[in-house]
C-alpha positions as CSV (number, residue, x, y, z in Angstrom):
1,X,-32.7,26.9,6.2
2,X,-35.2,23.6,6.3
3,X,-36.3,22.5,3.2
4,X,-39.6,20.8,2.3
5,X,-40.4,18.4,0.1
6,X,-41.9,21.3,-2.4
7,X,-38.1,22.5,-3.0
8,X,-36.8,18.8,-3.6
9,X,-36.6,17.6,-6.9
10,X,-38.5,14.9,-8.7
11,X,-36.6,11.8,-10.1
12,X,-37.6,8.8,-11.5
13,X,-35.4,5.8,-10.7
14,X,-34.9,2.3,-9.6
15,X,-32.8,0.2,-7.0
16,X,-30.8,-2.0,-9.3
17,X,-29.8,-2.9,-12.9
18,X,-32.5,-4.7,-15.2
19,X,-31.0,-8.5,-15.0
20,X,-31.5,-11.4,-17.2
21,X,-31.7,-14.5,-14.9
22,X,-33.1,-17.6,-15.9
23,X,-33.7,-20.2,-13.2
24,X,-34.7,-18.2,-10.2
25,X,-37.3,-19.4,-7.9
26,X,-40.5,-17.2,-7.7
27,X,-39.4,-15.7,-4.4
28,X,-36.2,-14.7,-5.9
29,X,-37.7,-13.3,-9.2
30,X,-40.0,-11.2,-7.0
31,X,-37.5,-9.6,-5.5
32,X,-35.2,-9.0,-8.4
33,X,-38.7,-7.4,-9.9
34,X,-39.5,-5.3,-7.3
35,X,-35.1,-3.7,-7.0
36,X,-35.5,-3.0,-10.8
37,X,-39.2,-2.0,-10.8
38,X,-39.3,2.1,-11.6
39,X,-40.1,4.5,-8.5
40,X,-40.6,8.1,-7.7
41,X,-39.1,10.0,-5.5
42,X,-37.1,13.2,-4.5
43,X,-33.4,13.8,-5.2
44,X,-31.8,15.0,-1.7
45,X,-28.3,15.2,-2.4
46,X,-24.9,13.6,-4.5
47,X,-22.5,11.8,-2.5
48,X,-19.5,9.8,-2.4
49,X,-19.0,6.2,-1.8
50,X,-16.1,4.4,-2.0
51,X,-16.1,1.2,-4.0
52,X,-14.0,-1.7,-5.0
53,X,-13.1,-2.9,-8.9
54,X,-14.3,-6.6,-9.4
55,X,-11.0,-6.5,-12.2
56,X,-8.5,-4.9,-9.7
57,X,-9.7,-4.9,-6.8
58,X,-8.8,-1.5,-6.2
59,X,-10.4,0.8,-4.7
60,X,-12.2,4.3,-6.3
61,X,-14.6,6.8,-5.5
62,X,-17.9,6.9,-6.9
63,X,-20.9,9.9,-6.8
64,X,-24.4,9.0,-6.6
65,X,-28.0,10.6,-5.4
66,X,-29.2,10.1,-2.2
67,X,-32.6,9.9,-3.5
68,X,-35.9,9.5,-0.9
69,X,-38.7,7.3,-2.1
70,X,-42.3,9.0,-2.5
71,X,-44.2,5.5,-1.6
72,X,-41.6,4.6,1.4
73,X,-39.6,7.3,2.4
74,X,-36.9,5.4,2.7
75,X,-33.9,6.4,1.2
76,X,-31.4,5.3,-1.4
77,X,-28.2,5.6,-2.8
78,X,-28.8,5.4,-6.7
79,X,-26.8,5.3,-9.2
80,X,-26.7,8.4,-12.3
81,X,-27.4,5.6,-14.4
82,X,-30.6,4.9,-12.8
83,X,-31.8,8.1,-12.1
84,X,-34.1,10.7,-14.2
85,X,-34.8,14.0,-13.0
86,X,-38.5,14.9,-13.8
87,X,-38.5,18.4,-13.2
């Protein structure tokens, strides 16, 4: 069965955690604005991705949304944190 975007559902989320950074160049605070900046788009799917402790440096599985932007179509892995279902 092929799905369309009518049976996908509506999140709002963004690409990274908000960040305090002082002393970034404008180029760099552009881009940290537009990864944090909020987005629509359309949950697909959770999956798994494997990642690695900063304390450890173990490793652990983690479960996010694959999440497709409305604007882009592009897609992203988001983390639950990050994410807001709309509907």
């Amino acid at each position: 069965m092929i799905m369309g975007k009518e049976d996908l559902r509506k999140v709002v989320f963004s690409i990274m955690y908000p960040q305090f950074r002082p002393g970034l160049s404008e180029e760099e605070q552009r881009r940290l604005d537009e990864n944090t900046r909020e987005r629509y788009g359309y949950f697909h799917k959770w999956v798994t991705v494997e990642e690695q402790s900063p304390q450890s440096g173990r490793f652990y599985d983690k479960t996010v949304a694959l999440v497709e932007d409305v604007e882009t179509g592009k897609l992203y892995k988001v983390d639950t944190e990050l994410m807001k279902f709309k509907d």
